[in-house]
C-alpha positions as CSV (number, residue, x, y, z in Angstrom):
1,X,-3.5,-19.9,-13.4
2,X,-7.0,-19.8,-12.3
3,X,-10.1,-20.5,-14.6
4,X,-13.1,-18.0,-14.3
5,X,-16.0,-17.3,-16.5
6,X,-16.8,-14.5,-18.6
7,X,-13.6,-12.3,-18.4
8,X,-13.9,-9.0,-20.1
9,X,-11.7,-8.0,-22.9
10,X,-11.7,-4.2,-22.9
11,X,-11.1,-1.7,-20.6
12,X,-15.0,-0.3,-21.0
13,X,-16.1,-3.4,-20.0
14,X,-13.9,-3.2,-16.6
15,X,-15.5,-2.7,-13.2
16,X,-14.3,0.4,-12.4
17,X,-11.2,0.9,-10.0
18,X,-11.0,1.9,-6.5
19,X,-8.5,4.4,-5.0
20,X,-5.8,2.7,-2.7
21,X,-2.9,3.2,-0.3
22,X,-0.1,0.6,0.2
23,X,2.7,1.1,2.6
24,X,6.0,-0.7,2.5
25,X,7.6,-0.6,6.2
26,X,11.6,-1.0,5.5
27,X,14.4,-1.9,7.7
28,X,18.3,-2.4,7.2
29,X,18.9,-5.4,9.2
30,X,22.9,-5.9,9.9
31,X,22.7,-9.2,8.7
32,X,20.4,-9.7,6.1
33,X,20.5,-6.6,4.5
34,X,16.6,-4.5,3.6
35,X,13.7,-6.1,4.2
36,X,9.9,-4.8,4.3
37,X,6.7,-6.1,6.7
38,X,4.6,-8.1,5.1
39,X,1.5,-9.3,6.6
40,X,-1.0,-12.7,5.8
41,X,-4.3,-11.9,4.6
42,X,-7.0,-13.8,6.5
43,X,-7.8,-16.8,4.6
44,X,-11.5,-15.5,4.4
45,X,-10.4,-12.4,2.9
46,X,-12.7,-11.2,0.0
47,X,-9.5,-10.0,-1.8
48,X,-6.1,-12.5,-2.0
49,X,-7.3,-14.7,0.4
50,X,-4.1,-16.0,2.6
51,X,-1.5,-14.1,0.3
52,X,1.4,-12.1,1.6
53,X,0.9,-8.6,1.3
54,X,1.9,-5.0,2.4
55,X,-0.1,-2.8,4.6
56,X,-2.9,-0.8,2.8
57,X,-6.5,-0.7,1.9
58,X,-8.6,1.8,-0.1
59,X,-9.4,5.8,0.8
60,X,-12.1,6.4,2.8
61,X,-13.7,9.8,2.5
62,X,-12.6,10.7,5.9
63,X,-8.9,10.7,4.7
64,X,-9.4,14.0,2.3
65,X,-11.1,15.9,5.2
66,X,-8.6,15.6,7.4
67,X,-8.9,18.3,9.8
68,X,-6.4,21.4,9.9
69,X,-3.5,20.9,11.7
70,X,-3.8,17.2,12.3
71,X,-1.2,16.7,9.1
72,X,2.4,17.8,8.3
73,X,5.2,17.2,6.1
74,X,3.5,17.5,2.7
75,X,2.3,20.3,-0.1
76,X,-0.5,18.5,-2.0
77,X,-0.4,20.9,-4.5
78,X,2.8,20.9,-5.3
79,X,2.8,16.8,-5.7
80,X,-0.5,16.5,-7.6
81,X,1.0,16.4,-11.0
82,X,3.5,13.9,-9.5
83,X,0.7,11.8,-8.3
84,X,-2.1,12.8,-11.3
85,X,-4.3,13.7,-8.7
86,X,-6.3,16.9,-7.4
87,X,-4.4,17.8,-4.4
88,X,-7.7,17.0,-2.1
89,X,-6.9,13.4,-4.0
90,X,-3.3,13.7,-3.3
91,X,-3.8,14.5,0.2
92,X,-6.2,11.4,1.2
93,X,-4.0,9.1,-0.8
94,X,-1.3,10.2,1.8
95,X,-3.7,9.7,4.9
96,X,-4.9,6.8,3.6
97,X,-1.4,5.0,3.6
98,X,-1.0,6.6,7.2
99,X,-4.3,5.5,8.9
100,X,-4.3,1.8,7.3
101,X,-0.3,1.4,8.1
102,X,-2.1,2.0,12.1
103,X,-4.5,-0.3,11.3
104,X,-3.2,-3.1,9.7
105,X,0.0,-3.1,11.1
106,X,-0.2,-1.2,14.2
107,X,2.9,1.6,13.1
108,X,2.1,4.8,13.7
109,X,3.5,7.2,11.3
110,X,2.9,10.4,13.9
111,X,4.8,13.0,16.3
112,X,3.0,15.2,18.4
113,X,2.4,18.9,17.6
114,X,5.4,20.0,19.6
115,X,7.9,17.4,17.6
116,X,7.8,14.9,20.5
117,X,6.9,11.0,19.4
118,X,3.8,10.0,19.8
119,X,3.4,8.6,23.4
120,X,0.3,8.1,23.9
121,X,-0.8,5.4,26.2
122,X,-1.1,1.7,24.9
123,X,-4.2,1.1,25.3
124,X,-5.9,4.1,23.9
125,X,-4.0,2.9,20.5
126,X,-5.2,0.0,20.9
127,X,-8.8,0.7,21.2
128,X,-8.4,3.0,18.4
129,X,-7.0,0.4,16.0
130,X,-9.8,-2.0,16.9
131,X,-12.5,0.7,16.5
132,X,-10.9,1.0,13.3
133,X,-10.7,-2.1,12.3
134,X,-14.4,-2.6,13.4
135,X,-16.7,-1.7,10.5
136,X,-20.2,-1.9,12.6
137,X,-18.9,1.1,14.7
138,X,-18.0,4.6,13.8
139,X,-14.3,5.2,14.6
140,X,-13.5,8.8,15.4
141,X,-10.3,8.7,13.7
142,X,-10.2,12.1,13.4
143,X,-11.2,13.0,16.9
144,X,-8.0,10.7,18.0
145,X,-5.6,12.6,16.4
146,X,-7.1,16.3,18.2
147,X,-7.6,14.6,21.5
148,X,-3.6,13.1,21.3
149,X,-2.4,16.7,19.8
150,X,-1.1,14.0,17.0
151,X,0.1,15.4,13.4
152,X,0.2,12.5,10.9
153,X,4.0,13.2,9.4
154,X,3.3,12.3,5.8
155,X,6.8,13.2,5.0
156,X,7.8,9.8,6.8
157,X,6.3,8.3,3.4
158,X,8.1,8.4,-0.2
159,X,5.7,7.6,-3.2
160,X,7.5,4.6,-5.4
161,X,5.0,3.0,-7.1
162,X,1.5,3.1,-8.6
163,X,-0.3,-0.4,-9.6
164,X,-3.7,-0.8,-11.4
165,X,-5.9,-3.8,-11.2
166,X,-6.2,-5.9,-14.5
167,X,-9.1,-5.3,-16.3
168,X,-10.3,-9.0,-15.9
169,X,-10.6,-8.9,-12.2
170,X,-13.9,-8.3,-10.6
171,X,-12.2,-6.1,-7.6
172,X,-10.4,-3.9,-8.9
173,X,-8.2,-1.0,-7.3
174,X,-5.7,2.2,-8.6
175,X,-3.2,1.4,-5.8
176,X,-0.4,4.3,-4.7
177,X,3.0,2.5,-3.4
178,X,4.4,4.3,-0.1
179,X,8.3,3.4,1.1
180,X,8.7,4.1,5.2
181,X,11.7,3.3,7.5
182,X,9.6,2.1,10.3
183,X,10.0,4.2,13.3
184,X,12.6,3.4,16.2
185,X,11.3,1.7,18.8
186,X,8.4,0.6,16.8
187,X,6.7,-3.1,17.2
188,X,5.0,-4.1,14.1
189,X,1.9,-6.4,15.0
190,X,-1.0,-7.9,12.7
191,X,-4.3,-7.3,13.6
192,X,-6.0,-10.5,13.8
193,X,-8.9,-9.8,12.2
194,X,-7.7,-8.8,8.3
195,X,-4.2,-10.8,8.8
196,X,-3.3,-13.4,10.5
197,X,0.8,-13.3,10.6
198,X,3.2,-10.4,10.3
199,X,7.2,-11.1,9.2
200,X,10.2,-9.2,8.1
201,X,10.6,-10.2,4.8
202,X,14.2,-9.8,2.8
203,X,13.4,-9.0,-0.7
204,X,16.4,-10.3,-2.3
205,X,15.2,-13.5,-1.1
206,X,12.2,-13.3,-3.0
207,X,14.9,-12.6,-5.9
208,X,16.4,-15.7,-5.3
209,X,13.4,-17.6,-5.6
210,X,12.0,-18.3,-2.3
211,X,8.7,-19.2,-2.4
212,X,6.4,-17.1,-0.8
213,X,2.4,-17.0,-1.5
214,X,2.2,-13.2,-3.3
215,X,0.1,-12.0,-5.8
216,X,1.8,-10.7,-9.0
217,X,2.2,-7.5,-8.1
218,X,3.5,-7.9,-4.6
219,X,6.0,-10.1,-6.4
220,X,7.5,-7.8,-8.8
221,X,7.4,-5.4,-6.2
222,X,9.6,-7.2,-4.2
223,X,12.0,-8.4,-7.2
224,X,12.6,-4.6,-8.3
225,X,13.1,-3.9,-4.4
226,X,16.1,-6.2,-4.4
227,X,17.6,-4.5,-7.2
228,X,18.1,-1.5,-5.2
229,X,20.4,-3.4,-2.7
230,X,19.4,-1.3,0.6
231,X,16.9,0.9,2.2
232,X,18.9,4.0,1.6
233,X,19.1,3.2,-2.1
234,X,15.6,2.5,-2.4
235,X,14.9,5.7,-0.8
236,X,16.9,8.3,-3.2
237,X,16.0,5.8,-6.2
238,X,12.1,6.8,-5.8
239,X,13.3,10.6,-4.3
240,X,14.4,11.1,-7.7
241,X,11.6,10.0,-9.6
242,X,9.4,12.6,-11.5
243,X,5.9,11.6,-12.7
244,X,4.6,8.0,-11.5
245,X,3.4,6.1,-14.3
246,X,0.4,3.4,-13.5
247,X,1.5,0.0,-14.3
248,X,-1.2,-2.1,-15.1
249,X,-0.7,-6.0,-15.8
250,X,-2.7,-7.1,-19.0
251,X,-3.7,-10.7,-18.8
252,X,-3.7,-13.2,-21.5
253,X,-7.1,-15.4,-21.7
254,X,-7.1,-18.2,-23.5
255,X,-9.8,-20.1,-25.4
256,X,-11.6,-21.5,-22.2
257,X,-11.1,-18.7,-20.5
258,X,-7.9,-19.2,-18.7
259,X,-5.5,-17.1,-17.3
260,X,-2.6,-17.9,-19.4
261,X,-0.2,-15.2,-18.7
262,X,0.5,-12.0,-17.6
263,X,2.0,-9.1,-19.3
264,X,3.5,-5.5,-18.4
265,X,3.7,-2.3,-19.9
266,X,7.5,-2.6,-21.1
267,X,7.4,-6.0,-22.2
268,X,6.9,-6.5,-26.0
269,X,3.7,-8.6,-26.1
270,X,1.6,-6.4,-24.0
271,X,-1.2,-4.8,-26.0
272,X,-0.7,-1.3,-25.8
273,X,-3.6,-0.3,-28.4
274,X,-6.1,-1.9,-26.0
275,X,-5.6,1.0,-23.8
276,X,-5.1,3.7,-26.2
């Protein structure tokens, strides 16, 4: 594990945690069964530098104001005790997840007013996922979506998971966990500025122990994926879920300030009086 000065030991002494939205893109392929879209962080990231990862990113402000009638497919008051959110919370987390799945991956998780797909033309999404993923110019995202007569379909998502930074980590973000059959027809790309490779990625694989550079929560993630079998499973296993408890990974630091280990909620040495 990786040796850093200084860690904190409390909670109080934790930076505090950003709000995040993580999409996991899912297909049944005939022969090797579910796997999700996973994309390589640039190796210049600020934030798991050249790891695997899913789609996702933090909430901007722009994702609770989304304007009327540019959204579908959810009640955000009737999922904010679900979520532990206000409903404005609930709703951004959801447009978040949509808007950075665009981004990051290039899926767009959209129909048109009427019910049609979303056909608008190539390279009007393309310039709005570059405008987006260009942070020196102001991308109307908003404007997009009224000009297209796009509705985000936020149904398309199921919340599964919600993962909190350790307290020892400098960046530190409250992350909601999104499952979505990708569309038909769609064409998953990376963007080449955040990531540098996209690839279907079987979890059970991952199970197995294949190799694959993850952080510890993408990891887990994909091990409790595999237990599930197939998309369909997945699917009705987090449908049936009530309340989403945060899990958030304590880490061990030993004597030189070493990560030693890392322990969750359910396991029997994590410290559950620290976070009383």
């Amino acid at each position: 594990m990786t040796s850093r000065p200084a860690p904190v030991t409390t909670p109080a002494e934790a930076p505090p945690t950003r709000p995040a939205a993580t999409v996991l893109l899912l297909r049944q392929h005939p022969r090797h069964g579910m796997q999700v879209l996973m994309l390589r962080r640039h190796a210049r990231s600020g934030f798991a530098a050249s790891a695997w990862v899913f789609p996702g990113g933090v909430v901007d402000e722009g994702d609770g104001t989304l304007p009327e009638g540019t959204w579908t497919g959810i009640d955000p008051d009737a999922l904010a005790d679900r979520f532990g959110l206000s409903p404005t919370e609930t709703l951004a987390m959801h447009a978040a997840a949509v808007r950075e799945t665009f981004e990051e991956a290039g899926v767009l998780l959209a129909m048109h007013a009427d019910g049609r797909p979303a056909d608008v033309p190539a390279d009007e999404l393309a310039g709005m996922r570059d405008a987006l993923n260009d942070r020196t110019v102001d991308a109307d995202w908003h404007g997009f979506l009224q000009r297209h007569s796009l509705v985000l379909d936020l149904s398309a998502m199921t919340y599964w998971l919600r993962w909190v930074t350790p307290i020892q980590e400098p960046k530190r973000y409250d992350t909601c966990f999104f499952l979505a059959p990708v569309p038909a027809g769609a064409e998953p790309a990376h963007d080449r500025v955040e990531t540098t490779e996209c690839r279907w990625v079987t979890p059970s694989d991952i199970a197995a122990g294949d190799e694959l550079p993850v952080i510890f929560p993408t990891w887990k993630t994909l091990v409790w994926m595999a237990e599930h079998g197939t998309v369909e499973a997945l699917l009705d296993a987090a449908a049936g879920q009530g309340e989403v408890a945060p899990i958030q990974p304590h880490i061990q630091v030993d004597g030189n300030g070493s990560y030693s280990a890392i322990f969750l909620p359910d396991d029997d040495d994590y410290p559950h009086e620290l976070y009383a």
